[in-house]
N, C-alpha and C positions, 0 to 999 in steps of 0.2 A: 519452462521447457516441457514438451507433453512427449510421454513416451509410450508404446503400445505393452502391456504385457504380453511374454513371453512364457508358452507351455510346453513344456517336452513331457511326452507321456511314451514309455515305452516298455515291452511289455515279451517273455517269452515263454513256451510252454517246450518241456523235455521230455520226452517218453522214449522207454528203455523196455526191451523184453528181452527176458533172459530165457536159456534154452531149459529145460526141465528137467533131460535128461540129457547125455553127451553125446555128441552130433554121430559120432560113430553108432553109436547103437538106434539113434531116430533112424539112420539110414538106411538103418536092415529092417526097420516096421513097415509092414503094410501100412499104407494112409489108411486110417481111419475114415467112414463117411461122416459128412456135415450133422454135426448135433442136433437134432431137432428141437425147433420153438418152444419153450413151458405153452400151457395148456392156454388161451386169452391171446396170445402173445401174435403182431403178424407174423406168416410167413413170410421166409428170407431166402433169396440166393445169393449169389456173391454178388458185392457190391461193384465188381469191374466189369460186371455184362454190361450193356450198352443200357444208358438212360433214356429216358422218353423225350423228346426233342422239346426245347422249351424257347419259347419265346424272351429274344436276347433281351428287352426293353423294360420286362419286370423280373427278368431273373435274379438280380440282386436281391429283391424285396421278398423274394420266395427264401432267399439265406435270412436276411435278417428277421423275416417274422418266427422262426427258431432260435435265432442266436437270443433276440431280446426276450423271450420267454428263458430261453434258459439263464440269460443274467440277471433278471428278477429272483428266480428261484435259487440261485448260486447266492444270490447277494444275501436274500433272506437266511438262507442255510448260516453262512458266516457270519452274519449278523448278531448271532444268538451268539456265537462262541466267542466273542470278544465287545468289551463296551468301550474299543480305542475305534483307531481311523483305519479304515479299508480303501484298499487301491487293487483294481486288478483288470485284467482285459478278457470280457466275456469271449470276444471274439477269435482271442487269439485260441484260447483254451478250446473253443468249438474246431476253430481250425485243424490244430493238430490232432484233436481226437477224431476228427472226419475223415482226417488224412489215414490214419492208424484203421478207421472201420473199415476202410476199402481193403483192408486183409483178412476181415473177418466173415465169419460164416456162420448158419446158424442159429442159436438161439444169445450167442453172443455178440452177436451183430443186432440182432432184435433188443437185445438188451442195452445198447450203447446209443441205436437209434432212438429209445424211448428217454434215455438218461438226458441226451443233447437235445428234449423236443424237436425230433424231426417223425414223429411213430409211424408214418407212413413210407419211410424212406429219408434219407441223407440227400440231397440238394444238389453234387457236386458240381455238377454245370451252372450253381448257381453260387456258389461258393469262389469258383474260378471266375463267374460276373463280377463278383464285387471285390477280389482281388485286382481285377482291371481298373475300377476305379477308385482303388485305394490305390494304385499305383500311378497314377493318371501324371504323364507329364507334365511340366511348365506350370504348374498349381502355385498359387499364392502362398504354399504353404510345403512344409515338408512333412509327406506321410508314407509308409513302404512299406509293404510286410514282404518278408519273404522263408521261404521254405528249404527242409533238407532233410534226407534219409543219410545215416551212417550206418554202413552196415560190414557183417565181417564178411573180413576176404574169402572168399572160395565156397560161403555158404551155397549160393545158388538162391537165387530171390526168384518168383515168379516172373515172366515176360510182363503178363497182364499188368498183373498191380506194381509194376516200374513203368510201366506206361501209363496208369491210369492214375498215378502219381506226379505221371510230370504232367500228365493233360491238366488236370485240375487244378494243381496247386504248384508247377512250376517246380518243382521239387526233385532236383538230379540225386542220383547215389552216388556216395562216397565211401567206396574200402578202403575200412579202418582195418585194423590189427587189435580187437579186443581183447581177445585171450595172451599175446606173445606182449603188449603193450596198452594195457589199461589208462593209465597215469599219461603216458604221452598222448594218448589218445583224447581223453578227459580235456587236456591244456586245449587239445586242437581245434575240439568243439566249442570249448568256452571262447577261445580267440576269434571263432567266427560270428558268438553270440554277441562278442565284444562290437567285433566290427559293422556288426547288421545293427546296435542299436547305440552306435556314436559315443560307444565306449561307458555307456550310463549302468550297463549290467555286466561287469568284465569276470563275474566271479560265479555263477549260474550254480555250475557244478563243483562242488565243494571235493577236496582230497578222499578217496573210497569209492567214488558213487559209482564211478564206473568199475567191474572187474571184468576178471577174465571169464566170466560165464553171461556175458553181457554179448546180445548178439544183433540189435539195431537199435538204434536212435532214433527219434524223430523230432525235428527242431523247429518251430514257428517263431518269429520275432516279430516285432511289430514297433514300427517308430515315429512319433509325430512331435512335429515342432511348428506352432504356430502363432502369428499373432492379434491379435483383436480388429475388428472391423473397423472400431473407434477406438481412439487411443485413451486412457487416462490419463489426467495431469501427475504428472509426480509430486509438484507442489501441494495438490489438493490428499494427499495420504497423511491420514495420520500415522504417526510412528507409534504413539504412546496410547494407541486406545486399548479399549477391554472388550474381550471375548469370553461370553459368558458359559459355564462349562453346564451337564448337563447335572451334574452331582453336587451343585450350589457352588462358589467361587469362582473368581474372575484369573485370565491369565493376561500379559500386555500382548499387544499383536502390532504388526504394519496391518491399517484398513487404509485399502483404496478405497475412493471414492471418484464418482462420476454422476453427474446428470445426463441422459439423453434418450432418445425414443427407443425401445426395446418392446419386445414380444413377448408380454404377462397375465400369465393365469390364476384367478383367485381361484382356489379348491373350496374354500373353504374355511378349513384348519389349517390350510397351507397355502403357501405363495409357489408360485414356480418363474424364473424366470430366462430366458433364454438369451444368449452374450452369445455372437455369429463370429467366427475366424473369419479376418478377411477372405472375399472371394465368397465367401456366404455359404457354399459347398461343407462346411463341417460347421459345429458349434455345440456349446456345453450348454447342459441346463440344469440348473441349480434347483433344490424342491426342497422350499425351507418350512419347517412348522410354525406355524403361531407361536406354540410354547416353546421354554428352553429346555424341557423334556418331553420335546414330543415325536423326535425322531424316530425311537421304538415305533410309536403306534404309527406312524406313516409308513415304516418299513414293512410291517405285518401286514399292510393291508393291501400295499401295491401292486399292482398286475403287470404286465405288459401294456395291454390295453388301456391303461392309465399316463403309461409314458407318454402312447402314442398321443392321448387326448389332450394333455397339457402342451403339447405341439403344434396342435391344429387346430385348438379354442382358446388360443390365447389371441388377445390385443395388443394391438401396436398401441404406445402411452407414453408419454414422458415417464419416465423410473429414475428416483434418487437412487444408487444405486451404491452400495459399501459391501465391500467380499473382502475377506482377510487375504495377505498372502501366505503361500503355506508348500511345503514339498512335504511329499512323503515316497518312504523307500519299502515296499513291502514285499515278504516273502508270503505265499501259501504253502504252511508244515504241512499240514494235512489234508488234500487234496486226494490224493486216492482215496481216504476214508469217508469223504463229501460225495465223489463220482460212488461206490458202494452204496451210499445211503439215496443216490436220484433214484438207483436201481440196476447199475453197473455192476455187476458182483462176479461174473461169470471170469470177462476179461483178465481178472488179478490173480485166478485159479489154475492148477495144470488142468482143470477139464475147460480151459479157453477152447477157441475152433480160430485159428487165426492161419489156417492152412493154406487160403488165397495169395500168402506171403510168400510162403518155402512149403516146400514136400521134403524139405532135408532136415528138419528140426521141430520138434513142438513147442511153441513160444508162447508166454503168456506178458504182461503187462509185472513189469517188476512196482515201479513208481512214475509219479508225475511230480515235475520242479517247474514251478511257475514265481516268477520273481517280476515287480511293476514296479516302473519309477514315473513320478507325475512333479512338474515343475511348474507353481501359479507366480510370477515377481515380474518386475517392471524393468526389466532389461529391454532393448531393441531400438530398435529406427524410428521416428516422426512419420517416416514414409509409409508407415502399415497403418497408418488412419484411414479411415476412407469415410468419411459422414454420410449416413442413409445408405450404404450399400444396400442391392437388394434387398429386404426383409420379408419372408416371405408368410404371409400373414393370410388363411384362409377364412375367417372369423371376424365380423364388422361388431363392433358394439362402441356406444355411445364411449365419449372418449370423456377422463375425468374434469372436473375444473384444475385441479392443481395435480402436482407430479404423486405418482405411488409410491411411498416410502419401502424399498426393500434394504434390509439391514441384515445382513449375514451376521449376525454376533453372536450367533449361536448354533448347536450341533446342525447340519446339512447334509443333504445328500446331492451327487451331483453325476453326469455321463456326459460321455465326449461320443458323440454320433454323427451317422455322416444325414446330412440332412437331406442324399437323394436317393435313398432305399431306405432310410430310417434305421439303420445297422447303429446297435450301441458298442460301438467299439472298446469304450476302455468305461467303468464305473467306479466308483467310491462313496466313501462318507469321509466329513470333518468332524470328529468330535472336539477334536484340539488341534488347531492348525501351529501354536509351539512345539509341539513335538512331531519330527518328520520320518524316525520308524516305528 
């Protein structure tokens, strides 16, 4: 019996700004004018003035050629700080914080654009393209992101940026009761994190996070579930094979295995190779090193531009093909300390400018909780096979005599992208697919 694997990867980012000072005494300040740029830096005005009319048909690709420089950069950052398995969603994290810059101003707005590689401006007409087809109806596949502001009662939010929050990102207000009800508040958000990612993240915000000097929220979730264009046999997995770690010694793993045509890039040092979600519309690609410690150096050295290329120079070939199966459950601790170091620093200060929000409070960025769940195992239908779907292959090269041995048996890197703007949605590493946080 041949069954498809089955991926759930889902993914949210939380951002919280608390008032500085209490909302009674903000009220009797004069607004301050907008912060001026550091000295290098573009000029900024608010991000809710009207955008420059963008052509609907490459608007996606205008978001994701920022999102995927920034998930290089994100990935590398985190890379250094741990030698286990990473999972996280570049895109969600760009989301929410794009959502969050349309209240900013300034030289904090200049600083949040440069952190998310957008340095010329934030996308949002293009960010709200590629939410449309992340959203896309009747899809072979189940994917969704969706959006939300909490904010408190009676503050007084700007007109603009409640509008230019729901233009873009779809994103209604909801008054909460922070200050009178923290803790009920907290459950309320989590139960909606719960419910936007099929219950995979029910616990987001831990007891604390929210208090009473807590005065908006902003929530991005993102959820995909799909499953392979071709199916693998289940007969054909080993149960009892070995996966080779990167620090000498072996651990057991389930290795699927499969033969069949796929779209493969020799780097080099490295294989890469690309597994399509039915319907062809999304797929993962795997970037495995030669050695069993050579993941560091692939990691150091990858660009964006690199992604792109192992995508659009790879061959269509017969591929042996063995990937472990593996889940992982991952929190980012320290995520604001990563946005500070792209170059974010302003936002987390009371000298923020985040005034495009409210003229009734001085807000700055407390924290960001970003939690990913990614699921690789051989559950599902026969009916999600589909042999030769699409492949979409720009690159002719002489085809091998025999099939390309790729063997995941050791440490890898991998991204789930959509493959019609090239947006990297969710990225990781396998160091040890036995352990799943």
């Amino acid at each position: 019996m041949t069954m498809p694997i089955r991926i759930f990867s889902l993914c949210l980012v939380a951002l919280w700004l608390l008032a500085s000072h209490d909302d009674a005494s903000a009220q009797k300040r004069k607004r301050r004018p907008a912060s001026r740029p550091a000295s290098g830096t573009p000029a900024t005005t608010s991000p809710v003035s009207k955008e420059p009319r963008m052509n609907t048909a490459t608007a996606p690709r205008d978001a994701a050629a920022g999102v995927n420089r920034f998930a290089v950069t994100l990935h590398q950052r985190l890379s250094r700080q741990t030698d286990g398995n990473l999972f996280f969603s570049p895109y969600s994290i760009s989301s929410a914080l794009a959502m969050t810059a349309l209240g900013a101003r300034g030289a904090t707005l200049a600083e949040m654009q440069v952190a998310l590689q957008f340095p010329d401006g934030i996308p949002h007409a293009a960010f709200a393209a590629q939410d449309r087809l992340i959203n896309t109806p009747n899809a072979p596949y189940t994917l969704a992101v969706a959006n939300a502001l909490w904010g408190q009662r009676g503050l007084g939010f700007e007109p603009d940026f409640l509008s230019a929050t729901r233009q873009h990102y779809g994103a209604g207000l909801e008054e909460v009761d922070f200050r009178g009800n923290p803790e009920g508040t907290r459950s309320r958000i989590n139960d909606w994190v719960s419910t936007k990612t099929n219950r995979r993240i029910p616990d987001l915000l831990p007891p604390g996070f929210i208090t009473p000097m807590t005065r908006l929220v902003l929530t991005n979730a993102i959820y995909f579930k799909g499953n392979w264009a071709e199916a693998f046999d289940r007969d054909a997995t080993n149960e009892r094979d070995q996966f080779r770690l990167a620090r000498g010694g072996t651990v057991t793993v389930a290795m699927m295995n499969r033969t069949g045509r796929y779209a493969h890039f020799d780097g080099g040092t490295f294989q890469a190779l690309t597994l399509p979600y039915r319907g062809n519309e999304l797929s993962m690609v795997i970037l495995l090193p030669n050695a069993t410690d050579g993941l560091p150096a692939l990691e150091k050295g990858l660009t964006a531009a690199q992604l792109q290329e192992v995508v659009e120079k790879a061959i269509a070939r017969e591929v042996q093909v063995s990937v472990p199966r593996f889940k992982l459950t991952l929190r980012l601790e320290h995520l604001t300390d990563d946005m500070k170091a792209l170059g974010m620093t302003l936002a987390f200060t009371e000298g923020a400018d985040f005034s495009a929000m409210t003229r009734q409070a001085k807000l700055f960025i407390d924290a960001i909780a970003h939690k990913a769940f990614v699921e690789v195992n051989e559950e599902g239908t026969e009916a999600a096979a589909a042999t030769g779907v699409g492949m979409r292959i720009t690159s002719i090269g002489a085809e091998p005599p025999r099939p390309v041995v790729f063997r995941a048996d050791h440490p890898f890197l991998f991204v789930i992208r959509d493959n019609r703007s090239g947006a990297t949605l969710f990225m990781g590493r396998v160091m040890n697919p036995a352990v799943s946080e």
